[in-house]
C-alpha positions, 0 to 999 in steps of 0.5 A: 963115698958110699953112694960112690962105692955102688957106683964102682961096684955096678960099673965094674960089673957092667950093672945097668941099673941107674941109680935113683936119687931122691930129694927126700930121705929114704932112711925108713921104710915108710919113707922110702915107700913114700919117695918112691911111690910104692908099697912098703913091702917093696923096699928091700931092706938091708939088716947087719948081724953078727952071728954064733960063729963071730961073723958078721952077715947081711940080710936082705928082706921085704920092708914089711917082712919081721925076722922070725927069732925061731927060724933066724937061730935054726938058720944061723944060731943065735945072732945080734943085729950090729949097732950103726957105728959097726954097721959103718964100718963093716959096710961103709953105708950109713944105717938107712942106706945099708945095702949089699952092694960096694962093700969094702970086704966081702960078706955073706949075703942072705935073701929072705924068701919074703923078697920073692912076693914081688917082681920088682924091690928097691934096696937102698944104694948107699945112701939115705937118698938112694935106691935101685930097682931091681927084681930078686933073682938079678938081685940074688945073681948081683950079690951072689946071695943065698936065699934062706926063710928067716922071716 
């Protein structure tokens, strides 16, 4: 149904972008490097947390970008990363194919400036096997995210 959510939502923006579905897990970093034959760096990883205010965000950043504790509370106070059942049911994606897109409510959406080392990332698309290729100004126009230097 996650995988399907993406879909709607690209199709009901006129998105072209193909999915791409791969026979091997993309749930980690690594391993969606390794599926998708590109550094680690390029995969767009999606992280949930739950913020000072109660509510909740997403963060996309750089596979290999770390969330710098300083710069995430100067951005946003104090912040939790959600565990996988609440990011299911935030979201509808499993852990591992978490990404901004398709989501059943709207939530704020933060692009980590670490995105911007590379032409071309590839968040996951719902599913643990899924991804799409995209540079991050299509990426940031798509989700309407903010860009913020947490990492």
């Amino acid at each position: 149904m996650s995988l399907q959510s993406v879909r709607e939502f690209f199709h009901s923006r006129d998105i072209q972008l193909p999915i791409i579905e791969t026979e091997a897990s993309t749930a980690t970093v690594a391993l969606a490097a390794e599926a998708h034959g590109v550094e680690p760096g390029r995969i767009a990883k999606t992280l949930a947390f739950r913020v000072a205010d109660g509510k909740v965000i997403l963060l996309v950043a750089s596979g290999v970008a770390r969330v710098d504790n300083r710069k995430f509370k100067e951005a946003f106070g104090k912040g939790k990363m959600l565990g996988p059942e609440e990011v299911v049911e935030l979201t509808s994606h499993p852990v591992g194919g978490v990404c901004p897109f398709g989501l059943p409510q709207p939530l704020p959406i933060y692009l980590d400036h670490s995105l911007n080392n590379f032409d071309e990332v590839l968040p996951a698309a719902g599913s643990i096997n899924s991804a799409i290729r995209i540079t991050p100004a299509l990426l940031a126009s798509v989700t309407e995210g903010k860009w913020v230097d947490v990492c």
